[in-house]
C-alpha positions as CSV (number, residue, x, y, z in Angstrom):
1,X,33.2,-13.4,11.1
2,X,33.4,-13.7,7.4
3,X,36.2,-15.0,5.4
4,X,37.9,-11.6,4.5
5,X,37.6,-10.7,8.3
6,X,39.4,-14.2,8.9
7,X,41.7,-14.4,6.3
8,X,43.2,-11.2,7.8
9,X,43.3,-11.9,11.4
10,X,45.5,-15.1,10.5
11,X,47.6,-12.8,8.3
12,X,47.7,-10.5,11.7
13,X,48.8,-13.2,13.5
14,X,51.3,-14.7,11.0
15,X,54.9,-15.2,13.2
16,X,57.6,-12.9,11.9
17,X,61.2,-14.4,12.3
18,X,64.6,-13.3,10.7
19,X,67.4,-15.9,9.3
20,X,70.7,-15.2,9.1
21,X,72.8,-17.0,6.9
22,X,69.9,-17.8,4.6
23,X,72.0,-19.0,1.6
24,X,73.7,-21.7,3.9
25,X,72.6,-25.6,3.9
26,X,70.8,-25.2,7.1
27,X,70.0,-21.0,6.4
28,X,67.9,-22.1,3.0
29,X,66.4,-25.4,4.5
30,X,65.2,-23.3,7.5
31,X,64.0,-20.3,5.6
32,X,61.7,-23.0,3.2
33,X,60.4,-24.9,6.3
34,X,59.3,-21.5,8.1
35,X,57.8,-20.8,4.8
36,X,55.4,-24.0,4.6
37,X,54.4,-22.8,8.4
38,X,53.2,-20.1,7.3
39,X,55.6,-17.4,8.9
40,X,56.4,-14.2,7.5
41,X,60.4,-14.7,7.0
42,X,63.5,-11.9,7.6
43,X,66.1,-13.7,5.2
44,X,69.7,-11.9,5.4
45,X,72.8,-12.5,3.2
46,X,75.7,-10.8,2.2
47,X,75.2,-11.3,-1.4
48,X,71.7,-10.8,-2.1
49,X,72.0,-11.9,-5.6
50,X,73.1,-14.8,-4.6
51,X,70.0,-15.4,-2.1
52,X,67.5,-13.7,-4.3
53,X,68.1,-16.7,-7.3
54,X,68.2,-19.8,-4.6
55,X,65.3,-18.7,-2.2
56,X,63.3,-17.6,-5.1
57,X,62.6,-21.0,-6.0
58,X,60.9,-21.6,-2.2
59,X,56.7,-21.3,-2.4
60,X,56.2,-18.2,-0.4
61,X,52.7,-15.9,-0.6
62,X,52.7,-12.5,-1.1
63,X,55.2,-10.3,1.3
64,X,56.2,-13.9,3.2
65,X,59.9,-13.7,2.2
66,X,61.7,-11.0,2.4
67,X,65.5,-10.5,1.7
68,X,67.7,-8.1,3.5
69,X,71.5,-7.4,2.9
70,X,73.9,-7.7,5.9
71,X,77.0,-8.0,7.2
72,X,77.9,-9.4,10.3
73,X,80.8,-7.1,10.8
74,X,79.0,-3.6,10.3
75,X,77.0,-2.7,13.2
76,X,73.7,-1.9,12.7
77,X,73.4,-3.6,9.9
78,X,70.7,-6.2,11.1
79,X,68.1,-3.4,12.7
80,X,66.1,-3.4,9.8
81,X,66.0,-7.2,9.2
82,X,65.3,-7.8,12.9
83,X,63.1,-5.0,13.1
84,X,59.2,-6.2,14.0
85,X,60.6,-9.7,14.5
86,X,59.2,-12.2,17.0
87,X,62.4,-14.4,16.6
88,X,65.7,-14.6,15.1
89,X,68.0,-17.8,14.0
90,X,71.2,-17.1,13.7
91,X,72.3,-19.8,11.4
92,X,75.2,-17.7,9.3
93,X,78.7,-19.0,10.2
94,X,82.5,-18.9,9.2
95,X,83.0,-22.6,7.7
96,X,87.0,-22.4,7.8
97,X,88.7,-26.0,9.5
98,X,92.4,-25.1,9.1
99,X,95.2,-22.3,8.5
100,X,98.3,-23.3,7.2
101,X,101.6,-21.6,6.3
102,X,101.1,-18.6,9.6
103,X,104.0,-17.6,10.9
104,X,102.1,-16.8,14.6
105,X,99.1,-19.3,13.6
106,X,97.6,-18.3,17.1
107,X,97.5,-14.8,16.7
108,X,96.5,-15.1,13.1
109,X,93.5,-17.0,14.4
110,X,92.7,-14.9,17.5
111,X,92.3,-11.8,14.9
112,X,91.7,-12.5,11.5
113,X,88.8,-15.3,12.7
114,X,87.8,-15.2,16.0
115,X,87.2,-11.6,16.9
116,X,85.5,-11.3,13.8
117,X,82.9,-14.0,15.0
118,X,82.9,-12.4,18.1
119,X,82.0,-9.2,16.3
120,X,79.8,-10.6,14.1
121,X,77.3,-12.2,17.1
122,X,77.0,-9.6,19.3
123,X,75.8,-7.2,16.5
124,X,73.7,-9.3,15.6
125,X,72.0,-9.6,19.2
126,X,72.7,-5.8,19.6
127,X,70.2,-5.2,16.8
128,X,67.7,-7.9,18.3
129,X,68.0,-5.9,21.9
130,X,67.2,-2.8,20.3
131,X,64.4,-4.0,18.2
132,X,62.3,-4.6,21.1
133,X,59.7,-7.1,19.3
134,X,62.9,-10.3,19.4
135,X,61.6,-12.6,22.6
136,X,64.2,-15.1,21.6
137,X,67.3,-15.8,19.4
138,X,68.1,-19.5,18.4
139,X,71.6,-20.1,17.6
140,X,73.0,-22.9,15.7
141,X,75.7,-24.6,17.9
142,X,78.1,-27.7,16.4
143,X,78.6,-31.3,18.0
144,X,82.4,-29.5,17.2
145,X,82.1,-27.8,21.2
146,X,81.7,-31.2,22.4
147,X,83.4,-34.3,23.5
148,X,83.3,-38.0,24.7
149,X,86.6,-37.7,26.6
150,X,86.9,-36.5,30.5
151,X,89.9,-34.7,31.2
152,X,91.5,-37.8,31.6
153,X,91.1,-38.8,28.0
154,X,88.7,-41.8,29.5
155,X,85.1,-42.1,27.5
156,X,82.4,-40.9,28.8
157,X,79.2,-43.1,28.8
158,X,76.8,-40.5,28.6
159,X,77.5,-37.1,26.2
160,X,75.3,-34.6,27.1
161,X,75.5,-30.6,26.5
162,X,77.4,-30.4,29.6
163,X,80.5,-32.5,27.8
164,X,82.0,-29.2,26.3
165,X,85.5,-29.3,25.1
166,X,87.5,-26.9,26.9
167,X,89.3,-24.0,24.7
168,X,92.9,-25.0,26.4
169,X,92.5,-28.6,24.9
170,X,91.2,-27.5,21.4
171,X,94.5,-25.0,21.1
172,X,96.7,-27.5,22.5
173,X,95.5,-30.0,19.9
174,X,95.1,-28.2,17.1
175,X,93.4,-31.4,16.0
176,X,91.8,-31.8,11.8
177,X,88.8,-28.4,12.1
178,X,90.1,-26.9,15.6
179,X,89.8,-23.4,14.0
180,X,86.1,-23.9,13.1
181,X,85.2,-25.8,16.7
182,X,87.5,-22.7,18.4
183,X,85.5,-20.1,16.9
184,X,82.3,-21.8,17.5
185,X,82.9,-22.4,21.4
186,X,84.1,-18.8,21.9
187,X,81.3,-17.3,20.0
188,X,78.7,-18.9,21.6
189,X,80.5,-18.6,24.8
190,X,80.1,-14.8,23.9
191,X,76.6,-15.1,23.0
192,X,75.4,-16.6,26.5
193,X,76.9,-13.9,28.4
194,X,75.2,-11.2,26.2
195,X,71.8,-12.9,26.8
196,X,72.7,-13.4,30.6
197,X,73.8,-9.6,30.9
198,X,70.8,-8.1,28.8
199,X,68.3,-10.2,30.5
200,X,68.0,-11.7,26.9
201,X,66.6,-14.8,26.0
202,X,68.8,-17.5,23.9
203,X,69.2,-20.8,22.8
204,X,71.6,-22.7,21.3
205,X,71.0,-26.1,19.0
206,X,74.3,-28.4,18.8
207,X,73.8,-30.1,15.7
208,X,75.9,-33.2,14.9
209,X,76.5,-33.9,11.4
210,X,74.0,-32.9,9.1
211,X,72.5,-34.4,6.4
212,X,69.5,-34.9,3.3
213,X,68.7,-33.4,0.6
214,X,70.2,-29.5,0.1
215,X,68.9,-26.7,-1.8
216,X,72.1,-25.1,-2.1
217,X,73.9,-25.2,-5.6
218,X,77.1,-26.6,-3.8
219,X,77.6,-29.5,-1.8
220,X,77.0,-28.6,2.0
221,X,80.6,-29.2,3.9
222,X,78.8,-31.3,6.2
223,X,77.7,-33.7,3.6
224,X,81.1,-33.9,1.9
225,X,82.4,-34.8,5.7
226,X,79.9,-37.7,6.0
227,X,80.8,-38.6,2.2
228,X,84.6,-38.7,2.0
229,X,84.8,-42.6,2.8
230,X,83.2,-42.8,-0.9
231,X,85.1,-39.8,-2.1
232,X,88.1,-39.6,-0.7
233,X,88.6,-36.3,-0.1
234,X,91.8,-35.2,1.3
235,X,90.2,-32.3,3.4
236,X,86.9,-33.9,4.6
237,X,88.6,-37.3,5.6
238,X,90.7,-36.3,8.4
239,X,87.6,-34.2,9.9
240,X,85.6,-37.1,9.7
241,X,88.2,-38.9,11.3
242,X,88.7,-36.0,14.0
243,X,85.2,-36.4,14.7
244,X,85.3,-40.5,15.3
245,X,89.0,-39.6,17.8
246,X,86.9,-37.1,19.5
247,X,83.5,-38.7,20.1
248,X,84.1,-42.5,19.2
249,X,81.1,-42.3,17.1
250,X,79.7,-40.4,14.4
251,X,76.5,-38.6,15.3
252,X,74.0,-37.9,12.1
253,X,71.0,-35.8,12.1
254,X,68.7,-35.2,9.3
255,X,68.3,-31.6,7.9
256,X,64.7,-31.3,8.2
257,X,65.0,-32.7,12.0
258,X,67.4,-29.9,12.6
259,X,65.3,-27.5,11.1
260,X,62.4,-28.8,13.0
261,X,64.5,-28.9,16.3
262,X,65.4,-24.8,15.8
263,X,61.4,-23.7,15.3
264,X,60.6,-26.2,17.9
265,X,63.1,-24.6,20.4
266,X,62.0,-21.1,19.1
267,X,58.5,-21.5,20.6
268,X,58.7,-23.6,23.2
269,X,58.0,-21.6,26.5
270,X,60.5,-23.6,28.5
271,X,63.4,-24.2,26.3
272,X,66.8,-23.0,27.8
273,X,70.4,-23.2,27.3
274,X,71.9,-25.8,24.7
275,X,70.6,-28.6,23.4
276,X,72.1,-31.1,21.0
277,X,70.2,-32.6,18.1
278,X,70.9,-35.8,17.3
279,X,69.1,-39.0,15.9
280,X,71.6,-41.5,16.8
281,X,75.2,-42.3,16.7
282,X,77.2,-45.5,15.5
283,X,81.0,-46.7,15.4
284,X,82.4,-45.8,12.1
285,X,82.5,-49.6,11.2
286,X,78.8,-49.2,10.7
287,X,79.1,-45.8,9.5
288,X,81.4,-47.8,6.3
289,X,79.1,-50.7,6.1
290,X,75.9,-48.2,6.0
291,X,77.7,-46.1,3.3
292,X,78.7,-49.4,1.0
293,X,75.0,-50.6,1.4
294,X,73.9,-47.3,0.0
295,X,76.4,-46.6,-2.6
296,X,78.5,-50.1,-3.5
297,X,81.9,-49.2,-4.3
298,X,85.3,-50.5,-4.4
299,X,87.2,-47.1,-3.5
300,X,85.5,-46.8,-0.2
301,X,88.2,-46.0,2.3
302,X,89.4,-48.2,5.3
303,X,89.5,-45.0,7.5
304,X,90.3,-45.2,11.4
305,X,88.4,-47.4,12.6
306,X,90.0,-47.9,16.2
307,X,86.0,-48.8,17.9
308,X,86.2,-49.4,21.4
309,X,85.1,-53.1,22.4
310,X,82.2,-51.7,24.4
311,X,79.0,-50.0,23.5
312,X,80.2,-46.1,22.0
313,X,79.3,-42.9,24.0
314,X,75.5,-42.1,23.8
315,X,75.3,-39.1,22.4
316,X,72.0,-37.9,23.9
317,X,69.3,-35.9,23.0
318,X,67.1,-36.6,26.0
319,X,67.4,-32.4,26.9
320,X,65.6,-32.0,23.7
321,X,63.6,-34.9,23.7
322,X,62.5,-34.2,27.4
323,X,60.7,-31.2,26.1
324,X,58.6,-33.6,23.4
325,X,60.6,-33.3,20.3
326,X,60.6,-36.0,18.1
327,X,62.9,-37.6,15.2
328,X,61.7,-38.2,12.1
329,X,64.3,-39.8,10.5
330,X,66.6,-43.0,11.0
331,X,70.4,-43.2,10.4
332,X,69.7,-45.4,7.6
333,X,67.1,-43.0,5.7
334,X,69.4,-40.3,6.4
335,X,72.0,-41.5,4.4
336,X,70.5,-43.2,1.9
337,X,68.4,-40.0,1.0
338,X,72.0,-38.2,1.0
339,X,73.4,-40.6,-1.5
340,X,70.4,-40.5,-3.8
341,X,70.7,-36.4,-3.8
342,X,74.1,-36.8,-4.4
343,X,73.8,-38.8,-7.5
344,X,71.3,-36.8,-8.8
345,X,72.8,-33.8,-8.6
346,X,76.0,-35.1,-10.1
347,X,78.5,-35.1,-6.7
348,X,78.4,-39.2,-7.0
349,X,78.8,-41.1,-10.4
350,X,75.5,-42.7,-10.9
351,X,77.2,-46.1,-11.4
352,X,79.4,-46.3,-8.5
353,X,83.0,-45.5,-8.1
């Protein structure tokens, strides 16, 4: 076989997958690292302006990357993007915490953002079903649908992706981010029946918080969350804090991991079901100290920092690890590699606060 003859049987056999939400922190990071692989990418926004100036920065060969407009919310409008596509992440997602200032704040929710969501994923998978070519749809989960705590607000030693927060608890709470974690359990809870009813294949990858370097043009929410002890940030803070009532830890992951996790789970034959993605997880005591090795400062907040005498909840990714996925990337590199983005790009003052 000669090299023409060669060069296009590897271009014949080039993976097609679609990404939705490609404009996103994990969308974009996804989108490049499918890119390096060598796989022909489906990269859907709502605002393809907005995609077309951020992705076209990404190294991508002729025809690799291609950008489709779509809304969650009108039907059909993924059968082209998904059309010819081995596999589809569905990365795009509402990022709203709270409503304030609702009259009926349940029905508000129940209407105006979680029906939408609801909407929004099963067109989606509609348009994967009737594509034919989509084996498998990866979905990116939040550690947001789980929790440390039985039902008798005791810890739990082990958290696996059987430690799902129940929808009851989350309404009942209404705890700092209940409307994004309510719309992500419900969703997804949508999702699996789909897949289960259409003899469809789906995963879903619970990512705990998320961090590195971005190639968005804003600061990715999950960033600002693990950030908000340095900046103080009257919305972040109490979701960080949230996070630390509800899991007694504070699980970090870095963004290529994730990204590595959703194309790993994407091919493996045997992957099933959820799986959370996770490096490790510390008290926030050493979340504080980690943060003021990285970035010395004298505004760093004394947040909540109610740790439990004995060793925190594991948060565990043996599920994913079982399968031969590996980390990359330590707690410590994760944040220190978050800090230095961050005062590069201007988000921390280069000298400290």
């Amino acid at each position: 076989m000669d090299e023409k003859q060669s060069s296009q049987r590897v271009k014949e056999k080039r993976a097609i997958y679609c990404v939705t939400g490609a404009t996103g922190y994990i969308g974009s990071w996804l989108v490049n690292a499918l890119l390096l692989k060598g796989c022909t990418v489906h990269a859907t926004a709502r605002d393809l302006e907005k995609a077309s100036c951020l992705l076209s920065k990404l190294k991508a060969g002729d025809g690799q990357l291609k950008l489709f407009k779509a809304d969650l919310q009108d039907e059909g409008s993924f059968d082209e993007a998904v059309r010819r596509c081995d596999g589809v992440f569905h990365v795009a997602a509402s990022m709203q915490f709270n409503v304030t200032n609702q009259p009926d704040i349940e029905s508000y929710v129940k209407s105006n953002i979680i029906e939408p969501a609801i909407k929004g994923t099963l067109n989606l998978l509609k348009a994967c079903s009737r594509s034919k070519s989509v084996r498998r749809v990866v979905l990116t989960s939040s550690i947001s649908t789980i929790t440390a705590k039985d039902c008798d607000r005791n810890w739990i030693p082990v958290v696996d992706e059987t430690c799902q927060v129940s929808v009851h608890r989350v309404w009942n709470t209404k705890a700092h981010g209940w409307v994004y974690v309510l719309a992500k359990l419900i969703t997804e809870e949508a999702a699996f029946k789909f897949a289960d009813d259409n003899n469809f294949e789906l995963v879903s990858v619970i990512t705990t918080t998320v961090a590195g370097p971005f190639l968005t043009s804003t600061v990715p929410s999950s960033i600002r969350v693990l950030l908000s002890p340095i900046t103080g940030d009257p919305q972040m803070l109490p979701i960080l804090n949230a996070v630390n009532e509800r899991m007694g830890s504070i699980g970090l992951v870095h963004i290529e991991d994730v990204c590595q996790a959703h194309m790993f789970l994407m091919e493996h034959r045997k992957a099933k079901g959820r799986y959370i993605c996770c490096t490790d997880n510390c008290h926030m005591s050493k979340l504080l100290r980690l943060l003021g090795q990285s970035y010395p400062c004298s505004t760093l907040q004394r947040v909540n920092c109610q740790d439990s005498e004995c060793v925190p909840s594991e948060t565990s990714s043996k599920k994913l690890t079982g399968l031969g996925f590996g980390y990359k990337y330590r707690i410590e590199d994760i944040i220190d590699q978050t800090i230095g983005y961050c005062v590069e790009c201007g988000y921390l003052p280069s000298n400290g606060a």
